[in-house]
N, C-alpha and C positions, 0 to 999 in steps of 0.2 A: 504494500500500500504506500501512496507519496500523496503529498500535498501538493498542488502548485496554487502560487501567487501571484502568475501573472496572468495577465485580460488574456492572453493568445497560450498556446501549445504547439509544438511543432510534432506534425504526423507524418507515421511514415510506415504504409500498408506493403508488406512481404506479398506477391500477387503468383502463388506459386502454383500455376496451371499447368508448368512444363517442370516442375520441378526447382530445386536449387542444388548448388555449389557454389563452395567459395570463391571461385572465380567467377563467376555468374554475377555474386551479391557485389562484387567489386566492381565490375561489368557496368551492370545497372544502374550503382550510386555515380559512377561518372558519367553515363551518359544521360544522368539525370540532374545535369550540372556541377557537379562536383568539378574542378581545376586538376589536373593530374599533378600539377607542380605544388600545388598544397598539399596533395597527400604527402608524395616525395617528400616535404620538407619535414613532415611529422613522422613520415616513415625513417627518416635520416635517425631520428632519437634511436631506432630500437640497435643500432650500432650492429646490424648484420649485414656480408658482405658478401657476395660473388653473388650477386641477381639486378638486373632492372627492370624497372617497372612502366610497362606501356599502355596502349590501348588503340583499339584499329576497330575502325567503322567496320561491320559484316553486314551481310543480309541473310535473314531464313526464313523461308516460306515468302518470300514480298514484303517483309518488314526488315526494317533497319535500327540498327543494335549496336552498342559496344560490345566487342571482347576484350577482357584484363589480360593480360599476356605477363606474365614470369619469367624473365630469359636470365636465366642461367648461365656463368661463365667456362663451365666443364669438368667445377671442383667435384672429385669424388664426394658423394651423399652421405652425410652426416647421419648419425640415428641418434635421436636422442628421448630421454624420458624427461616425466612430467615436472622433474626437479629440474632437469636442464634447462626447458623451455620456459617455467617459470622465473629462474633464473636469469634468464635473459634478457626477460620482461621488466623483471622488478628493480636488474641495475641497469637500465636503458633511461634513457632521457626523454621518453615518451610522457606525455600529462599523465595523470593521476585518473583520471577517468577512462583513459584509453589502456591504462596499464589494469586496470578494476576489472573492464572487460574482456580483455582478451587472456589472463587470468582463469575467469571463469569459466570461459566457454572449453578453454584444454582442462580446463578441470572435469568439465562437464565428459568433453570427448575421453577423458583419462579412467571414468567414473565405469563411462559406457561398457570399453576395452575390456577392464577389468571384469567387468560381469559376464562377458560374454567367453571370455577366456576360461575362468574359472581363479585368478589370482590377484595378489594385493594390488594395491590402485599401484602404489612404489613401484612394483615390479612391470609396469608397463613400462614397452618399450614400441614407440611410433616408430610405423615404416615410411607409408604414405603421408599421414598425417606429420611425422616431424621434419619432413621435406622442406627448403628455404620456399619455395612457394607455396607451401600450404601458412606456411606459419608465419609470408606476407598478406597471405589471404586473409588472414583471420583478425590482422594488427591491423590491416588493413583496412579492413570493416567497422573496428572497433574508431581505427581514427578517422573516418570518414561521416561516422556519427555525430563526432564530437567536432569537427567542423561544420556540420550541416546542424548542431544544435538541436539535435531531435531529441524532443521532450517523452514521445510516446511512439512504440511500435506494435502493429498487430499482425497478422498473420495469418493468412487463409490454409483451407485444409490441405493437406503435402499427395501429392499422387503415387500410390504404391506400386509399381509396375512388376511384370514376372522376369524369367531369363537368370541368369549367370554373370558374372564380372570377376575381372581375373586379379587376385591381391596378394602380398606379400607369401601370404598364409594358402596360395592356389587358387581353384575358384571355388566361388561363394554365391549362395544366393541371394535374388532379391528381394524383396529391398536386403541392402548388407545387415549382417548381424547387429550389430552396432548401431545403423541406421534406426533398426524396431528400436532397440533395447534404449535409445536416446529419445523416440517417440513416445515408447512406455512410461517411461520413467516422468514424461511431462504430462502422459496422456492426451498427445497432441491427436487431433482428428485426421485421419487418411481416407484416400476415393481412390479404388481399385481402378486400372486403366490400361489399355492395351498395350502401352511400350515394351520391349525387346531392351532397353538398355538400362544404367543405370540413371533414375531420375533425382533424387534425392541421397545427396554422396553423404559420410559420416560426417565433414566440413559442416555442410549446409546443413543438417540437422543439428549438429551443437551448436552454429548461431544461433537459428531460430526456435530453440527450446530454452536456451542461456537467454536471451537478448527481448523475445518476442513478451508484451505484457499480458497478452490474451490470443487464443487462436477463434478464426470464426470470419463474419463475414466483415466489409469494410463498413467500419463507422463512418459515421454524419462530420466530414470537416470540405472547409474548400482545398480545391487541391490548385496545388500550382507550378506542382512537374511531373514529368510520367520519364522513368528512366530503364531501358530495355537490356538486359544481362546477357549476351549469349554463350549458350551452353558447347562445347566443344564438339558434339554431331550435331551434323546436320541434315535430321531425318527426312525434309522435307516438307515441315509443317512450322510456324515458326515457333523454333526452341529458344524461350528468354526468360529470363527471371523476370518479374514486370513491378519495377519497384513504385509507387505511385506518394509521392510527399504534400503538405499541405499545413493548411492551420486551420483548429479548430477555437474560436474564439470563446473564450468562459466570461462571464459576464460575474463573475464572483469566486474567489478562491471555492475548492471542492476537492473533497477527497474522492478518489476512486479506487476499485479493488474488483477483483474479479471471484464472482461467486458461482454457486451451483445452485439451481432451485431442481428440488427432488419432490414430484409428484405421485396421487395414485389416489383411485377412488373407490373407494369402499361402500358397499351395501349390502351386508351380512355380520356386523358388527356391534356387542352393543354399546350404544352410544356413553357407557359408565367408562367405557375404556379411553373415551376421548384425552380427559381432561389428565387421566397418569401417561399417558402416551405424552401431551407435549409440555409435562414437568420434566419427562426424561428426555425430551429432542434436548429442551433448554439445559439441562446437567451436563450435556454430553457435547456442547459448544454450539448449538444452532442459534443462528442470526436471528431467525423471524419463524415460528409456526404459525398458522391458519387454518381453519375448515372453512370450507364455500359448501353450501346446499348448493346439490344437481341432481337432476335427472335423466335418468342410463336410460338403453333402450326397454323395450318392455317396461316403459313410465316408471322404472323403480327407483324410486327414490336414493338417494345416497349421500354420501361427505367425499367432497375432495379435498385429501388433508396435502399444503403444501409446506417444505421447508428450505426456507432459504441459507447458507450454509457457505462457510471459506471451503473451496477444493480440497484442501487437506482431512479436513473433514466427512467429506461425502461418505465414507466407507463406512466408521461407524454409527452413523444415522441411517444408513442401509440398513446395517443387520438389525439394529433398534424396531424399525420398520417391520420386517421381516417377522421378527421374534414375537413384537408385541400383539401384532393384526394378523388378519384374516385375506390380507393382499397376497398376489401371488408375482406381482409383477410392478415395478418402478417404470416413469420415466424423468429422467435428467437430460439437463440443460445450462449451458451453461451464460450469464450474463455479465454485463458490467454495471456493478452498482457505486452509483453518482452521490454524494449526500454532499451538502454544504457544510463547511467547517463548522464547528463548535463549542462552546465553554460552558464550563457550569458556574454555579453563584448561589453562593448559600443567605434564603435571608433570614432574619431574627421573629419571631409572633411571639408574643406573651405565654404559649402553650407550645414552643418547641422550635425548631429548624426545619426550613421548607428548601428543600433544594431544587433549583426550577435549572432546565438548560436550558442555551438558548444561543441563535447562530452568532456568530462573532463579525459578521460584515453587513454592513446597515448602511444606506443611502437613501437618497430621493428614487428610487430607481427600485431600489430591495431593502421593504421593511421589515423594520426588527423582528424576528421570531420566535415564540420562546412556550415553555411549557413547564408548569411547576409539575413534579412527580408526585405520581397518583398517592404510592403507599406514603408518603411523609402527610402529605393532606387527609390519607385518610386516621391516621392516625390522631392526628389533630381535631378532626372533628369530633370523634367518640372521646378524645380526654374535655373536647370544649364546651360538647354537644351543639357546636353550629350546625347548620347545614352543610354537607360538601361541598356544593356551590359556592357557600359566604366562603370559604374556607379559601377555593381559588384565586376569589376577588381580592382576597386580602393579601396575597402570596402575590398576586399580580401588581398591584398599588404600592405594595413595599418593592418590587424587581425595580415596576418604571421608576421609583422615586430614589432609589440609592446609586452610586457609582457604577461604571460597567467597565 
């Protein structure tokens, strides 16, 4: 979860129809206006040597695209592990935020390795992945962000294609082991698809599992570049990474976070069981429970209990679900949920402490909002014996009239 403070957000939608790799995502962000010579000079901090860095107009399928090109001086290939490459990172003269991400994402790909191997994350050793162009790719991406000041990234569902691809370890299928096993791990969405090749390399899946805030369809911002990746075949249909940038304007700081709402409608329960069912969603970390009246087919009557929930989460609110009810069947979704910033403020009554919250940004444009809390007013009322109503009024009279 982050906070932003300022009116604008810089966007920047992963548009992965054909796939990604990390020359693709390099690809894309420059022909999506990025400067080659400001990479280069940020890429200059990471103090590695025998590669330079290009990029050449293509075309595929009728469309026109950059490809990132890594040309290599002829030095025998390095192998290095995840200490090395961190290493690298962390004494290089690259910013602080480009050294954060790209960090993370070999973390992420080191994480992958590891599990799919059977050994310590330590004992990984990159082939393809510790290559001087993979691991401009990746720095590369990271500093390409942080010149392009992108505030927020999201990420469309990844194409999982069938076939073989030949790697260090012989060949492998597809998508690569590594590839699922950094999918899984995010839970990222995939759409089955005819390609023969590989679509999504283990590169481009540790970006956008490391990097992406949300995967799903593209949010509501203006956009005001479209930058096209090309992928190194050219099947004939156009292979690009399609990176799409923009602003979405906020009209008031806001928090955001990306949630799960978990569904399911019941009509064979009884309704005694509602009310211990969502004491325990709330025990067990849920955001929000609800029941909605509905009616299923054959007019029967029913509840549709929904809960809103952080992703981390969603699993044991399943089996809660599961254990407690008479459902046989979930469905989940996942969204982004918006709230305006906020503070709390405790005031003083003659019979106690009323703590109200209420949002922290107020103008002619966005009025103040605020809400004393239920159980402290209600408490107040049975030691005052007011009404609960006088109770709010008075919690309300003492909020506007004290300091904020």
């Amino acid at each position: 979860m982050s906070i932003k403070n300022s009116p604008d957000e810089r966007i920047l939608y992963f548009d992965c129809y054909s796939g990604i790799s990390g020359d693709m995502t390099l690809g894309a962000l420059i022909d999506g206006g990025l400067e080659v010579k400001r990479l280069r000079e940020v890429l200059g901090g990471l103090k590695l040597g025998g590669y330079s860095l290009e990029a050449e107009k293509v075309k595929r399928g009728g469309i026109a695209g950059t490809r990132a090109l890594v040309r290599l001086d002829g030095s025998p290939p390095v192998e290095r592990n995840l200490a090395d490459i961190t290493g690298l990172i962390e004494n290089s003269d690259l910013p602080l935020p480009v050294r954060e991400k790209s960090t993370a994402v070999f973390r992420r790909l080191a994480e992958a390795e590891a599990a799919v191997h059977g050994i310590p994350v330590e004992k990984v050793h990159f082939h393809e992945v510790g290559a001087v162009d993979a691991i401009v790719d990746i720095v590369g991406t990271a500093s390409a962000l942080f010149l392009l000041e992108i505030d927020r990234i999201y990420c469309s569902p990844l194409p999982a294609a069938g076939g073989e691809v030949q790697s260090a370890h012989g060949r492998l299928p597809l998508p690569a082991p590594a590839t699922l096993e950094l999918l899984a791990k995010r839970k990222a969405p995939v759409k089955g698809c005819a390609g023969e090749f590989e679509m999504v390399t283990p590169t481009g899946a540790a970006i956008v599992t490391t990097l992406a805030d949300s995967f799903g369809p593209m949010p509501a911002f203006n956009i005001e570049a479209v930058g096209y990746g090309a992928g190194t075949i050219d099947p004939g249909y156009p292979n690009f990474l399609r990176l799409i940038s923009g602003i979405r304007h906020l009209s008031e700081p806001a928090y955001e976070e990306e949630v799960v709402i978990i569904e399911t409608n019941i009509d064979d329960q009884n309704p005694e069981v509602f009310g211990y069912l969502m004491e325990k969603l709330f025990e067990t970390g849920a955001l929000d429970v609800f029941f909605t009246p509905v009616q299923m087919k054959k007019n029967r009557p029913a509840v549709q209990l929904s809960v809103l929930a952080a992703p981390e989460k969603a699993g044991l609110l399943q089996e809660i679900i599961f254990y407690e009810t008479s459902t046989l069947g979930l469905r989940m979704t996942t969204a982004r949920k918006i709230m305006r910033s906020r503070d709390s403020i405790a005031v003083q009554t003659e019979w106690g402490t009323v703590r109200i919250k209420y949002s922290s940004v107020a103008d002619e444009k966005s009025p103040l909002h605020f809400a004393p809390e239920y159980e402290d007013c209600r408490q107040i009322a049975r030691k005052s014996g007011l009404p609960l109503k006088e109770v709010y009024r008075l919690a309300a009279d003492l909020f506007r009239s004290g300091p904020k």
